[in-house]
C-alpha positions, 0 to 999 in steps of 0.5 A: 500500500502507498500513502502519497506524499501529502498526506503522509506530510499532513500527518507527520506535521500534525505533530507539534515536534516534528513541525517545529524541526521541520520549520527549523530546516527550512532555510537550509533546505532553500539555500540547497534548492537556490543552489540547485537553480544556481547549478541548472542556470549555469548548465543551460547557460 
């Protein structure tokens, strides 16, 4: 059985705790997404 994605998300982050890490990852997680862009700009450039 497959449960998707969101709402998998759904219920992990109805957990205060782990609401709270994953709200604490986010600016690390969008430096590596900015990163990424960076990388695929200068690959198309």
């Amino acid at each position: 059985m497959t449960i998707p994605f969101e709402k998998l998300k759904a219920r992990l982050l109805a957990d205060p705790k782990v609401e709270a890490e994953y709200d604490a990852l986010a600016p690390e997680f969008e430096i590596a997404a900015e990163l990424l862009r960076a990388r695929l700009r200068l690959s198309a450039a």
